[in-house]
C-alpha distance (Angstrom), angle and dihedral (degrees) to the residues before:
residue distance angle dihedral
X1 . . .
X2 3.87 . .
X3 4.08 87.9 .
X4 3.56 88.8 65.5
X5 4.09 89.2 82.7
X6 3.55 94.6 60.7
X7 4.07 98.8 47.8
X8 3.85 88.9 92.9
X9 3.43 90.4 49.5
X10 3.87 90.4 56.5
X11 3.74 99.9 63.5
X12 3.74 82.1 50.4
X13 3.43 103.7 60.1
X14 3.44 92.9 35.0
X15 4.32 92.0 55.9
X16 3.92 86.1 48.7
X17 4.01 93.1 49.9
X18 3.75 109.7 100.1
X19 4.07 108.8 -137.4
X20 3.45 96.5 -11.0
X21 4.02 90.6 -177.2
X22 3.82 88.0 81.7
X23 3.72 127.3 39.0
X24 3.57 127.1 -122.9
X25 3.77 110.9 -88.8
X26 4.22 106.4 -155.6
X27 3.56 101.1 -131.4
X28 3.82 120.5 151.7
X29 3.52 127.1 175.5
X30 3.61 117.4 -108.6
X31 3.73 135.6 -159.1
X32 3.71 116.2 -153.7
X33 3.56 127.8 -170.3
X34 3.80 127.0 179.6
X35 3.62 124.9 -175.7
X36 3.73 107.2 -142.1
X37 3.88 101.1 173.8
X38 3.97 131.1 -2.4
X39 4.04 102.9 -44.8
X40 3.87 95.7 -11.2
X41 3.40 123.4 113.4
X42 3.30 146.8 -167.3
X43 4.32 113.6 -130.9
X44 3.30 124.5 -157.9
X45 3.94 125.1 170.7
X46 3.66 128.6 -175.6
X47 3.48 133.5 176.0
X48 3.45 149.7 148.4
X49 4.26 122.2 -65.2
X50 3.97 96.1 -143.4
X51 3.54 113.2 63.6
X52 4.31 134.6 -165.2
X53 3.53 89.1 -140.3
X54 3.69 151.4 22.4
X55 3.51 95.2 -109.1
X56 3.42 115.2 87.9
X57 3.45 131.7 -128.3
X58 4.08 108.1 -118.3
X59 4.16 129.9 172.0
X60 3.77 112.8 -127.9
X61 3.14 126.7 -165.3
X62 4.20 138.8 170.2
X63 4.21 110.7 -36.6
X64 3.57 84.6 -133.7
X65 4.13 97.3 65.2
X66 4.16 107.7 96.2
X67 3.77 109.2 -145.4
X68 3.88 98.6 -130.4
X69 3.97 99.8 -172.9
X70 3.87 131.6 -1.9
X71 3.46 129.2 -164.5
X72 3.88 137.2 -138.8
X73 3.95 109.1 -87.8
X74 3.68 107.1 -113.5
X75 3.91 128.8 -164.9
X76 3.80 116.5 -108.9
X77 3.96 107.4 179.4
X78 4.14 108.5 -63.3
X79 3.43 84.0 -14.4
X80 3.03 146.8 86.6
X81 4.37 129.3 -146.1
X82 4.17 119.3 -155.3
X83 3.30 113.1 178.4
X84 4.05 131.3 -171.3
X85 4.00 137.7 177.4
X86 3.99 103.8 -123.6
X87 3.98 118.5 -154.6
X88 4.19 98.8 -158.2
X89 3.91 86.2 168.0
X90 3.76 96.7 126.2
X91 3.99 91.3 58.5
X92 4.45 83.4 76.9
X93 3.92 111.6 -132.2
X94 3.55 118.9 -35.2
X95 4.14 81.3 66.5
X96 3.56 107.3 -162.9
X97 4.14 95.4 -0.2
X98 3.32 109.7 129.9
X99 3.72 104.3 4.2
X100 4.05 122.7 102.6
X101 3.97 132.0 -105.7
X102 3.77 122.1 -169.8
X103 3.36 154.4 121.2
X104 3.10 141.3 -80.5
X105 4.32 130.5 -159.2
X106 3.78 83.9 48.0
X107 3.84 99.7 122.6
X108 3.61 94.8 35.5
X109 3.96 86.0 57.5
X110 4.12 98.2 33.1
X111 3.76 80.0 -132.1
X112 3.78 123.9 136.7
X113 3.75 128.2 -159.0
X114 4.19 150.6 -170.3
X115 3.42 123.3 -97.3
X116 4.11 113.1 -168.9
X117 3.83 132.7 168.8
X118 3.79 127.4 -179.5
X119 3.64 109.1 -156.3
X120 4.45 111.4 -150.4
X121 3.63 81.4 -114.8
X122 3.80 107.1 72.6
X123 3.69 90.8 -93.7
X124 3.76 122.5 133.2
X125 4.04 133.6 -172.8
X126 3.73 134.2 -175.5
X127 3.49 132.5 173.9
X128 3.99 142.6 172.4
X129 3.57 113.3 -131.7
X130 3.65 121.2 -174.5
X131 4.24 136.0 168.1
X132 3.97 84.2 -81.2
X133 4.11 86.3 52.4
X134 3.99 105.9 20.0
X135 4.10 86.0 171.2
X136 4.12 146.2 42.2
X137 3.68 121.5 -143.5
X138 3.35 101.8 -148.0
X139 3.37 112.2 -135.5
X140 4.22 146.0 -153.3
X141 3.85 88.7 -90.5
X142 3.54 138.8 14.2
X143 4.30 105.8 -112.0
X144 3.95 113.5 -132.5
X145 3.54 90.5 -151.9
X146 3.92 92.6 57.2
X147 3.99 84.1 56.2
X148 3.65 87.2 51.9
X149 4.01 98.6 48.5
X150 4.04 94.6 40.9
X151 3.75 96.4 51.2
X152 3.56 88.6 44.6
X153 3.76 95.8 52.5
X154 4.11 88.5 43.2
X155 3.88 92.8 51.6
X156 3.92 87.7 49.8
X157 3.75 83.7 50.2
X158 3.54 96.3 56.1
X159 3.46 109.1 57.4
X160 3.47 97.6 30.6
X161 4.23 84.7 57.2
X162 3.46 89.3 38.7
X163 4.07 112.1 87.8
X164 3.67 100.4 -179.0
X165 4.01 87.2 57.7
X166 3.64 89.7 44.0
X167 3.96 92.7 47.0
X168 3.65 84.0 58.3
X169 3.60 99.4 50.3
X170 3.48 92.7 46.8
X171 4.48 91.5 53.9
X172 3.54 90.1 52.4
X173 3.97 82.9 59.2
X174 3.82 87.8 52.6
X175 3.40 96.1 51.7
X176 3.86 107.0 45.2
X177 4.05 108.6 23.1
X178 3.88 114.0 -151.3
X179 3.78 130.6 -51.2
X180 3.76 126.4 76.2
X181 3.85 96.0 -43.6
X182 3.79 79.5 73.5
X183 3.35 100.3 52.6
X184 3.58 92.2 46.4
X185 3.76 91.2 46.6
X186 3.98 92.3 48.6
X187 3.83 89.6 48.8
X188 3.50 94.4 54.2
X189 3.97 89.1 53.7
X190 3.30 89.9 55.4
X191 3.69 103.3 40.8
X192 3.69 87.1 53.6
X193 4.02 103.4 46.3
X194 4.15 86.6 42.3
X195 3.32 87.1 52.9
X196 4.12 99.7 55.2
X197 4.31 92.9 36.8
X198 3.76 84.3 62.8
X199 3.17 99.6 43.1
X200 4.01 96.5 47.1
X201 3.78 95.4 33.8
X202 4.16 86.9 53.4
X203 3.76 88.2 52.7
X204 3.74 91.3 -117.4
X205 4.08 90.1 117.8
X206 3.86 135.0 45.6
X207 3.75 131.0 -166.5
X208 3.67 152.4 166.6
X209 3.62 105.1 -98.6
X210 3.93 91.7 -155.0
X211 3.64 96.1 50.3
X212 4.14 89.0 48.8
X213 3.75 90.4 52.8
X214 4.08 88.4 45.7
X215 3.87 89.2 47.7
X216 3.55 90.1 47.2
X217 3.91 99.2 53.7
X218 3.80 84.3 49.6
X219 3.88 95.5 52.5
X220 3.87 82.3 62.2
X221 3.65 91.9 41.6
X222 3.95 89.0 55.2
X223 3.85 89.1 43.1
X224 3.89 82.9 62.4
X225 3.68 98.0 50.0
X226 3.91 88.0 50.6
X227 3.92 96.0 50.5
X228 4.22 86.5 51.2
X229 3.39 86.5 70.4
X230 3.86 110.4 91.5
X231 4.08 111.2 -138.7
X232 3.73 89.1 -125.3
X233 3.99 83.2 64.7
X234 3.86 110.7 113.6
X235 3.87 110.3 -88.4
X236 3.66 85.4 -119.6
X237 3.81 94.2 71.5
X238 3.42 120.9 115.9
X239 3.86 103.6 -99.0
X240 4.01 93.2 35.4
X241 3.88 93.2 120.5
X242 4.32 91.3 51.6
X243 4.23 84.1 59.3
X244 3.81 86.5 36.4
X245 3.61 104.1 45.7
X246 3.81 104.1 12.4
X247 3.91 92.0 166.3
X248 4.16 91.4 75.4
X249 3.49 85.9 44.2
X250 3.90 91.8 63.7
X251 3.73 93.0 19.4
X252 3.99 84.4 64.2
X253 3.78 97.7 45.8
X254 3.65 99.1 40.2
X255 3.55 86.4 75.6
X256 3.55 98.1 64.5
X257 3.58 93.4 43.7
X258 3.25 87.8 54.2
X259 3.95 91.2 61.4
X260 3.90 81.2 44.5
X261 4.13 82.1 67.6
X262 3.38 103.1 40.7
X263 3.75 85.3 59.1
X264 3.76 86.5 58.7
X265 3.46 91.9 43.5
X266 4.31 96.9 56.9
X267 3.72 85.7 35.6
X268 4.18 82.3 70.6
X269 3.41 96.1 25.8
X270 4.26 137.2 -140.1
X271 3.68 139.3 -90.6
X272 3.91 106.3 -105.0
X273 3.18 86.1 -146.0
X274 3.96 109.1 39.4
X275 4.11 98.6 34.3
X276 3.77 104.1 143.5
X277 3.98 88.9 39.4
X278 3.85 89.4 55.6
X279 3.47 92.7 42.4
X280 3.82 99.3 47.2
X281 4.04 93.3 47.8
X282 4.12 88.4 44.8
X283 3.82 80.6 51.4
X284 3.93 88.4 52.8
X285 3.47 91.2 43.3
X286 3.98 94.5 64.5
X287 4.11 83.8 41.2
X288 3.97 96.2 61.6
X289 4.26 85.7 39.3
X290 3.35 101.9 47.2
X291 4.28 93.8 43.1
X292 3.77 85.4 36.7
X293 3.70 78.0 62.4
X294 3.14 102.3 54.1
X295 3.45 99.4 41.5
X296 3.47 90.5 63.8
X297 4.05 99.7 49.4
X298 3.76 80.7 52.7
X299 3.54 89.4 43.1
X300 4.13 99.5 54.9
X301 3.81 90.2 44.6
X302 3.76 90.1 59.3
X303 3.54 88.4 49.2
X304 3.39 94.9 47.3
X305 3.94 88.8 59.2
X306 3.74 91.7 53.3
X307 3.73 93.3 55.1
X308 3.45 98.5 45.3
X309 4.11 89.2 54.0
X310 3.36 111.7 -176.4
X311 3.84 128.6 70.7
X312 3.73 89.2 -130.5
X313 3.73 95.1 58.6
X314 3.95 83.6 44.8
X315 3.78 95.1 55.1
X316 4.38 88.0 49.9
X317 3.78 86.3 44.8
X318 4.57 84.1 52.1
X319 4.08 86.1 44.6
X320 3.82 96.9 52.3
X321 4.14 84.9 46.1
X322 3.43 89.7 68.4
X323 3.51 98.7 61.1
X324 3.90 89.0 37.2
X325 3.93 86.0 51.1
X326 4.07 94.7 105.6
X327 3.79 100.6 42.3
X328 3.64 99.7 81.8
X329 3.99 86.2 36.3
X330 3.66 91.3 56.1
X331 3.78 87.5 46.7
X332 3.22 101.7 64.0
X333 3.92 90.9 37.9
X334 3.75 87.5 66.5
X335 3.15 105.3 36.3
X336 3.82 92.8 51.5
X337 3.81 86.8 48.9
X338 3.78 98.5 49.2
X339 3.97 76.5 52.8
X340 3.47 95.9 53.9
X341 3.56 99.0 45.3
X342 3.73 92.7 45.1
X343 3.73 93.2 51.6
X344 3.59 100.2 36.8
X345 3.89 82.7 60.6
X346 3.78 91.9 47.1
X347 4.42 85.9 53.1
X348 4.06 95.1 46.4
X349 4.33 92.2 48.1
């Protein structure tokens, strides 16, 4: 079976995952400022309820802003929302132009976040800031091709952080080897998921976010079922058309992983004014991951073949597969059910 070259690679990935009982949940921490009137604005913060560290994560902004009116904090999700009236009339007319928001606790949590402003004008900002780059100058003009580097770099982030994406990736590996079945494969995941992040981003698409991330665990969970079925198995079997035709298989769930990202994607937030740039470079962004992914499975087993050496030590390595064959199969079986059962509870309360 062309699957068996990856096995190896499955206990790797699945040593290097941190707390693989529970998949990643994208949730960055955005800070959102509205101007309302001349050099008021509108403050919201959200982030996420569990923390690395005992610092907190806080939004900072100019010592010169009065906080008119705060609200209570209220729970949104794994997050959670603050939300203040800020007074910046003391920094004269160009408001917050050309003074810095950020954030601080960032390093002591390795956590990044969003910074936007929308100016009463029509203008719009955003900007990642991280423990390299704790603040944003904001500046004259908001830059087009920051939009288009950030939401590249967050899209990367997300399904590289994300495990239950990855876990998929990784069984449609399994299942078809290398080659053009592959490519085709691969290009149906990402024809499908492009397809549903437009279409929910736009606004042309609503859904229950619980019952995504439900359907989503069991897409992996089904993946599972189809890679216990040994090739040999007669083509009448159940999952005979997944080994077959592994392209609908992919095709089919990429669209609800797709609604997976476009969760990710409002949890962050767009530019008003620079949507279908932000949402075409966060679209890149899981591109370069996910085939950076890839790459590198493929990668390690190639390199795995050069230490070994010789052929003989390659056909021992082939021999021990076999009885290694269900590991990574049961792996994502239970991990994918743990998911299920976790996030069907999380849909019923």
């Amino acid at each position: 079976m062309k699957s068996r070259i990856f096995i190896p690679l499955a206990l790797l990935i699945t040593l290097l995952q941190p707390d693989t009982a529970e998949a990643h949940r994208f949730a960055p921490s955005l800070f959102k400022l509205v101007e309302i009137t001349a050099r008021t604005y509108n403050v919201v913060w959200k982030t996420p309820t569990e923390a690395t560290s005992n610092v907190p994560l806080r939004p900072s902004w100019p010592v010169s802003c009065v906080v008119k009116t705060e609200n209570l904090v209220v729970r949104e999700g794994t997050g959670t929302v603050s939300s203040w009236m800020l007074d910046c009339e003391p920094l004269g007319k160009d408001g917050l132009v050309g003074q810095r928001l950020g954030v601080t606790g960032l390093a002591e949590n390795q956590a990044s976040a969003m910074v936007m402003l929308s100016l009463s004008d029509g203008r719009s900002y955003q900007s990642v800031v991280n423990a390299a780059a704790p603040d944003f100058l904001v500046p004259a003009q908001p830059s087009q091709s920051k939009v288009m580097t950030e939401y590249a770099v967050l899209g990367t982030e997300h399904i590289w952080g994300g495990i239950d994406h990855l876990m998929f990736v990784f069984g449609l590996l399994l299942l078809v080897g290398g080659g053009s079945r592959l490519l085709w494969t691969i290009t149906a995941f990402t024809v499908g998921h492009s397809i549903t992040l437009a279409l929910v981003t736009l606004g042309f698409l609503a859904y229950p976010v619980s019952l995504i991330e439900f359907a989503i665990a069991l897409s992996i969970f089904v993946l599972a079922l189809a890679l216990s079925q040994k090739e040999q198995d007669s083509p009448h079997q159940r999952f005979s058309l997944f080994r077959s035709h592994p392209w609908w298989l992919a095709g089919g769930f990429g669209l609800l992983h797709g609604m997976g990202f476009a969760g990710a994607l409002a949890e962050i937030g767009l530019p008003q004014s620079n949507v279908p740039l932000a949402l075409l470079f966060f679209n890149i962004g899981i591109e370069v991951g996910q085939i950076a992914f890839v790459m590198l499975a493929i990668g390690a087993w190639g390199l795995l073949k050069v230490v070994l050496g010789s052929s003989l030590a390659t056909e021992r390595i082939v021999i021990r597969q076999e009885r290694l064959l269900p590991i990574p199969v049961y792996l994502l079986g239970g991990l994918s059910a743990m998911w299920c059962i976790e996030r069907g509870l999380e849909m019923l309360g």
